[in-house]
C-alpha positions in Angstrom: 69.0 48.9 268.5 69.0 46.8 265.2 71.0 47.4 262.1 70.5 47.9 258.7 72.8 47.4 255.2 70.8 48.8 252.0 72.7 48.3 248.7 71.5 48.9 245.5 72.8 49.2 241.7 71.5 49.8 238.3 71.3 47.2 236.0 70.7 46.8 232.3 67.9 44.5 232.0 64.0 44.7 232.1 62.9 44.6 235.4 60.8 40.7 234.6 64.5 39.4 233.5 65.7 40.5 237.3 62.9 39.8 238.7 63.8 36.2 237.3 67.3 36.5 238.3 65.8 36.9 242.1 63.2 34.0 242.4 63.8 31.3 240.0 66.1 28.6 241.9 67.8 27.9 238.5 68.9 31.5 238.1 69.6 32.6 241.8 72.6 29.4 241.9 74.1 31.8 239.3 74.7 34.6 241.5 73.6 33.3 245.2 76.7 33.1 247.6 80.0 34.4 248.1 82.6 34.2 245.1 84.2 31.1 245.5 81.0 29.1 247.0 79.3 26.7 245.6 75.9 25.7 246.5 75.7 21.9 247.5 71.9 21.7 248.6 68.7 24.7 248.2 65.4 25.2 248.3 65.2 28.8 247.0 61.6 29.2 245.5 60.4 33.0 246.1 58.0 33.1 243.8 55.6 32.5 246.9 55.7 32.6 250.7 57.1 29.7 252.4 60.4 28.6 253.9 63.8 28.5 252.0 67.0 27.6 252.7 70.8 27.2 251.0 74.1 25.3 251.7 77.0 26.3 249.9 80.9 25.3 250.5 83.9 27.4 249.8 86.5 26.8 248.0 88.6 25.9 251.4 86.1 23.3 252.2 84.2 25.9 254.5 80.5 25.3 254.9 77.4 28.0 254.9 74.0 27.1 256.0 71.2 29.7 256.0 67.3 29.6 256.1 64.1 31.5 256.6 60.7 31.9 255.2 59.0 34.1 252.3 56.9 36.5 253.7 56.1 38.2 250.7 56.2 38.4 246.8 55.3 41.2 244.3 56.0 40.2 241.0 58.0 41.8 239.7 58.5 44.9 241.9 59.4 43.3 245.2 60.3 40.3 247.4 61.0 39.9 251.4 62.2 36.9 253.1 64.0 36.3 256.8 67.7 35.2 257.4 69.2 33.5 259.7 72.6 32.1 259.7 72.9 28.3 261.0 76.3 27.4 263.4 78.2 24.2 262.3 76.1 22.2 264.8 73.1 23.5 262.6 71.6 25.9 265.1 69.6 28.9 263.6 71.0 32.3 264.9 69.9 35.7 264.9 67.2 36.4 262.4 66.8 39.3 260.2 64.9 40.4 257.6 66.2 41.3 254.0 63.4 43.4 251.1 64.3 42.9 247.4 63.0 45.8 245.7 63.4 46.4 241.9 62.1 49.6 239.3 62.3 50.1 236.2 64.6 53.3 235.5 64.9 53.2 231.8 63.5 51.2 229.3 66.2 48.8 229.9 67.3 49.5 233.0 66.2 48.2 236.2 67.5 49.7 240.1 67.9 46.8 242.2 68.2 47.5 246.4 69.4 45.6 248.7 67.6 46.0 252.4 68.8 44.2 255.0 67.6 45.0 258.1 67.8 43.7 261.9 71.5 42.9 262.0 73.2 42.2 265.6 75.9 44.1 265.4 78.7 46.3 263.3 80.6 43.1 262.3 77.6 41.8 260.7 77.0 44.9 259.1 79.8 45.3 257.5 80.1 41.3 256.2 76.5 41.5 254.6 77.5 44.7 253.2 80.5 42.7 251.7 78.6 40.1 250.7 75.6 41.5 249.2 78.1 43.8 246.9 79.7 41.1 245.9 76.1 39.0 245.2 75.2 41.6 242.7 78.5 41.7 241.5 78.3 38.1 240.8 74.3 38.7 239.5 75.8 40.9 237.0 78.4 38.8 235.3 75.2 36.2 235.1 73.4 38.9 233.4 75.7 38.7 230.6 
């Protein structure tokens, strides 16, 4: 039995601003990551299908490797990619699937969810819940 996270906020800005936020590599470094990571080394072009991939380090010298491939882009209503964390000796683990999904709400306003689904267990449930709250934490200070 898999397991999904969904998350999902409200934020105020047009929906081709977020959409920008969620595909353009210069603008995803601003919010991509864990507070207190950096990223070191990406490739995160989803503006069209293909394979991406990011390397960040934490503050306490811990390192993050995770990759997968585009499998679809809606500008500027949706994009879905797979995830798979990589182990310090580089090997790919479990992979998942994650759906960006973005509507306008108000004239300003744009609802931003979070679907991350396939998960191996409740641990990693609760860690991508974690970390995706604290991602769009993150994308809204960048907002501003």
């Amino acid at each position: 039995m898999t397991k999904n996270v969904t998350v999902e906020r409200i934020f105020e800005a047009d929906i081709e601003t977020i959409y920008g936020f969620l595909t353009k590599p210069e603008k995803q470094a601003l919010w991509w990551g864990p507070p207190g990571t950096t990223i070191t080394t990406h490739d995160l072009d989803f503006m069209s299908e293909g394979s991406w991939f990011v390397k960040m380090e934490g503050s306490d010298n811990s390192k993050f490797h995770i990759s997968g491939v585009v499998t679809s882009s809606e500008p500027p209503n949706r994009v879905e990619f797979t995830w798979g964390w990589h182990d310090g000796d580089g090997k790919r683990g479990n992979e998942s699937h994650v759906i960006f999904s973005l509507e306008a709400v108000e004239a300003n306003k744009t609802r931003f969810t979070v679907t991350h689904i396939g998960l191996e267990n409740e641990q990693a449930i609760i860690g991508h819940e974690k970390g995706w709250n604290a991602n769009l934490d993150k994308l809204k200070i960048a907002l501003n």
